[in-house]
N, C-alpha and C positions, 0 to 999 in steps of 0.2 A: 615839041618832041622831048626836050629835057624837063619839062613839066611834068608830061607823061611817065617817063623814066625816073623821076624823084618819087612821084606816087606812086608804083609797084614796088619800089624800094622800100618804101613806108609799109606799105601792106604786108610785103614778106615780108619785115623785122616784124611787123607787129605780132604777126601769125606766129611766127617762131618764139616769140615772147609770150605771146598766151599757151605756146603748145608747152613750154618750157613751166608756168609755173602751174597747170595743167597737173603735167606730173612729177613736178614737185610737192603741191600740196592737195588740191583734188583725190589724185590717185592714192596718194600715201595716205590718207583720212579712210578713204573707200577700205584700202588693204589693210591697217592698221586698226581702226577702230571696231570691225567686227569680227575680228580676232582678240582685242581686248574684252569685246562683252563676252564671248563665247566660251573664251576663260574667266570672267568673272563668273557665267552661270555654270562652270564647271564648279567654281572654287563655293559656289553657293549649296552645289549638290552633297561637295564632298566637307558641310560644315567648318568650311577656313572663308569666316563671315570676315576678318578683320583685310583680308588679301583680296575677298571681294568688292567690298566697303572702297577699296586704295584703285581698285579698277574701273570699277563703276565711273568712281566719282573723275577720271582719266577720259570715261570717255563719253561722259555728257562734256564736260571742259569742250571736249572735242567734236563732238556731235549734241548741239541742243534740240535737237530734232527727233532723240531717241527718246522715247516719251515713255517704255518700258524700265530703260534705265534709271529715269527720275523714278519711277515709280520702288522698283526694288532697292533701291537708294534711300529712299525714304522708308521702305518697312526695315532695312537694318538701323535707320536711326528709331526707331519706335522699338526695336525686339531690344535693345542697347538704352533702353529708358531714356530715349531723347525724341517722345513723343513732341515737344514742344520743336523742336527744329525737322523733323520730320513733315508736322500743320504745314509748315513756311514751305516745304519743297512742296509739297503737294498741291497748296493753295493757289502755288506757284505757275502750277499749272493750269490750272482754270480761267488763267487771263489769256492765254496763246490763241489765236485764232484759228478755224480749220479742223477743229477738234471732230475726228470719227464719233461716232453713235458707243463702238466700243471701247473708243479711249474716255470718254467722258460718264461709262458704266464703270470703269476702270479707277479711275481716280475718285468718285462717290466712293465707292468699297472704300479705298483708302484712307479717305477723308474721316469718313464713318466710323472705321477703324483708331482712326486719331483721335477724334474726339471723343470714343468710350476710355482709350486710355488715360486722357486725359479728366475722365469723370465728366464729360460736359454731355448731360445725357441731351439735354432738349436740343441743342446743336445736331450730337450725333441722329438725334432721331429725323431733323430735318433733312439730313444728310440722305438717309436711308428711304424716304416719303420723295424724295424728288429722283434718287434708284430706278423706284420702283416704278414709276411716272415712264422713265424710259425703257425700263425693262420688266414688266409687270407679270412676268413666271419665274423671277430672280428668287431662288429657294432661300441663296444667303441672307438676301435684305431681308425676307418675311423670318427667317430663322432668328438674325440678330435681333434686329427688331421688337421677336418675343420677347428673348431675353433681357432686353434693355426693359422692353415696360414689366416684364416679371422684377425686375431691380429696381425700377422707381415706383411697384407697386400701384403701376395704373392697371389695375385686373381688368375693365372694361375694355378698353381698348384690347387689352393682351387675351381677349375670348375673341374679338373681330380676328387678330389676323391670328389664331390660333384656327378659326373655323376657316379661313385662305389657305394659311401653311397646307393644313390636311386635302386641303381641296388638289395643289398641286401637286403631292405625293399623291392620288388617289387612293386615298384612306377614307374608305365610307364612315368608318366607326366615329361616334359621339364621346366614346366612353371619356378619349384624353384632354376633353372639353370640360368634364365635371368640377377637375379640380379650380381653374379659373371661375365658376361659379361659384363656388366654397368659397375661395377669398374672397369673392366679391360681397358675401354674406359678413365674412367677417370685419370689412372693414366697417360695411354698417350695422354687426352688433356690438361692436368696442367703441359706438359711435350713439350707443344703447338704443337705435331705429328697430326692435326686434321682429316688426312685423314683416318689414323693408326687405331682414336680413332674410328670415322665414323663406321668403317667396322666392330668393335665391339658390339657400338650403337645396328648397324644396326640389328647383329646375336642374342643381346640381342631382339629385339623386332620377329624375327623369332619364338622366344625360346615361348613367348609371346607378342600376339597381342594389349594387353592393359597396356604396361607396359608404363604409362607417360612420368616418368624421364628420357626415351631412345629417346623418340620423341625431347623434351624436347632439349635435348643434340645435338642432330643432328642438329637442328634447329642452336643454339649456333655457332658451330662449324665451319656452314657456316656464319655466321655473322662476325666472326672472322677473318675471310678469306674476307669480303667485298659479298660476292655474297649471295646477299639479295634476290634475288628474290628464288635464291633455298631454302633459309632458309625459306623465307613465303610459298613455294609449301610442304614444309614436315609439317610445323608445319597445314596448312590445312588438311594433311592426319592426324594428332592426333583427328582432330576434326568429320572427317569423322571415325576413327577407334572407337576412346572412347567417344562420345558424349556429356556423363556425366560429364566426365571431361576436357570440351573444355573450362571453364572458366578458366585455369590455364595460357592460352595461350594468352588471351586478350590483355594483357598489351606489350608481345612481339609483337603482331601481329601488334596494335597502333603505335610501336615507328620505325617499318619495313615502313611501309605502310607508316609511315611519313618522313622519309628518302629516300621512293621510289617518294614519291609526289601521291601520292594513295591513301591519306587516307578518300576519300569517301570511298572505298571497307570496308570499315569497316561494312558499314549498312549489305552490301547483307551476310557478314559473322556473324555478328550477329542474323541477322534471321534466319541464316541456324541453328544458336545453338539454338535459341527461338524454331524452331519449333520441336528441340526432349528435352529440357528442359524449356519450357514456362515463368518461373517462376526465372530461371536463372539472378540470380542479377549482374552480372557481366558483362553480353552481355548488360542488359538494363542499367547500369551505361554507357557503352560507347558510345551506341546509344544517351544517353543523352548530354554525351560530343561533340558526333560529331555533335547535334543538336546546342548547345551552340556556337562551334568554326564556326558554318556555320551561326550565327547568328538567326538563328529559335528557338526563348526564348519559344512559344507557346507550339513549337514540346515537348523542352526538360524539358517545367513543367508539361506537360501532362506524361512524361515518367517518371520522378520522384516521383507525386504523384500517381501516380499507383503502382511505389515502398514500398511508406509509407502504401497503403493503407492496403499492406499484411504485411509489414516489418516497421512498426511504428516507432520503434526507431533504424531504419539504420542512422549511424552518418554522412554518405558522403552522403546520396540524403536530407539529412536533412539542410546541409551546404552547397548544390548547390541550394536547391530549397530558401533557403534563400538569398541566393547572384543574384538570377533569380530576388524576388518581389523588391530587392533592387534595381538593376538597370535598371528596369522596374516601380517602384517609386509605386508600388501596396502594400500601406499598407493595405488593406482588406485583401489580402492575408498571408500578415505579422504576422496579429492578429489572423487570424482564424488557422493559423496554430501554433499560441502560443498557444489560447483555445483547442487546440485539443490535443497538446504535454501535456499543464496543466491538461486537463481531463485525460487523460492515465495516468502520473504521479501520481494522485490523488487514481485512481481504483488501479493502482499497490498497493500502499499502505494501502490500506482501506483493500485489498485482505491478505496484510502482516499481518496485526492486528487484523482480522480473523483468521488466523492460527495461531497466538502465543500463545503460552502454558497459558498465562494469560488468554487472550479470551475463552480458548476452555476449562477452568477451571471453567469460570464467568459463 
């Protein structure tokens, strides 16, 4: 009987001993610590990173179990350039056992995160490939990702998950493909492979029909190679596909044309630009040129001052059409295109001191 009565004596104290540190510490952690995070992510919303930083880190101490805390815990050591002790909380985490599907998508971001700050690309990329493994419609990993091999310059790889990224946004379009192509030409023609690069070029301008810089390139490529005449048949097709932007080509077409002994053909190609951009200063500077070196000084000031007449203060038909009165010994023309430059000059100014706060005060 007094057996009995020692042992329930044992069990109530014990009881009241566990009820006691219970809520002592139990409850006061339960009551305390997510009050402490809830004002940390207040203190995080309202930019007072330093008072969050001091809470945070209060209540992983106190709860290691908070696995968001580690996390935002470690992006203020990273936003605070201490990516390197940030690595450590994070990595920190990946030994814990029990890990959710989305705590472990959760700290890759972070990780990934880490090690681009840290410049360690082939890490972060690991980082982002095993992401993606568990989460494989994660916009960020294929977003970062781009970016990372757009920065270490693997364009191959960076057109694969370029052609993913679009697939998840449901973006049918090719066109933001093209550029990934282009580099991918360019690494192999600074690599002088110009056939390699070519084929490239080429798939980039497929991708898109108005992509310049691929015409552009191809044109180049054969130049390189000596076969001029192919390079003037492509760089005509830029001019036939972009119109708008057939001024860019001028100056290669010029110096082809001139190495072919061809370089009348310049006229019938600048017309052909004239006649879907009229206005196009660039076809009419060469016209002028070719009027000059063909000796027709009439042709090339009639084509010059038609220049100033819309584009007044263009500095090259301003310094042709001068170098024209000169060696045609026409100072009437010399002076009236001084009076003309001086009137302009003068209304610019007069327009200047109109609008200055003094003026518009007086």
């Amino acid at each position: 009987m007094l057996e009995a009565l020692l042992l329930l004596l044992v069990f109530v104290f014990g009881a009241l001993a566990f009820y006691l540190m219970y809520e002592r510490f139990y409850k006061k952690t339960q009551s305390v610590e997510p009050t402490m995070y809830v004002d940390a992510l207040r203190n995080l919303l309202d930019g007072k990173q330093e008072s969050a930083f001091t809470k945070l880190r209060q209540v992983v101490a106190e709860d290691a179990s908070n696995i968001d805390a580690y996390l935002r815990l470690g992006q203020l050591l990273r936003d605070h350039n201490r990516a390197d002790r940030a690595l450590q909380v994070h990595k920190d985490l990946t030994l814990r056992y029990g890990l959710t599907k989305a705590d472990k998508v959760a700290i890759l971001r972070e990780l990934a995160s880490d090690y681009l700050a840290l410049n360690d690309l082939v890490t972060a990329e690991a980082a982002l490939k095993e992401l993606v493994t568990l989460e494989p419609e994660n916009h960020w990993a294929f977003f970062t990702r781009l970016r990372l091999q757009e920065k270490a310059g693997q364009w191959e790889d960076a057109y694969d998950t370029a052609v993913q990224l679009l697939k998840l946004e449901g973006n049918k379009s090719k066109t933001p493909l093209a550029r990934f192509k282009f580099q991918q030409g360019e690494q192999l023609y600074k690599a002088r492979e110009y056939h390699k690069a070519r084929i490239a070029y080429k798939e980039a301008i497929s991708l898109d029909p108005s992509f310049v810089p691929a015409y552009l390139a191809v044109g180049d490529s054969y130049r390189e190679e000596e076969r001029f005449e192919d390079a003037l048949n492509f760089w005509v097709k830029l001019i036939e596909a972009v119109p708008e932007q057939a001024h860019v080509v001028i100056d290669r077409l010029k110096n082809v044309l001139f190495t072919l002994g061809r370089f009348g053909e310049i006229v019938e190609i600048c017309q052909a630009i004239l006649e879907h951009s009229p206005k196009n200063l660039e076809a009419r500077r060469a016209l002028a040129e070719f009027h000059v070196k063909k000796g027709d000084l009439e042709a090339a000031q009639e084509t010059l001052e038609s220049i100033l007449d819309e584009q007044p203060e263009d500095p090259i038909a301003i310094v042709e059409l001068v170098r024209i009165y000169l060696e045609q010994g026409n100072q009437k023309g010399l002076q009236e295109l001084r009076r003309a430059l001086d009137f302009k000059r003068d209304r610019k100014r007069t327009a200047a001191k109109s609008s200055s706060p003094a003026a518009i005060r007086s």
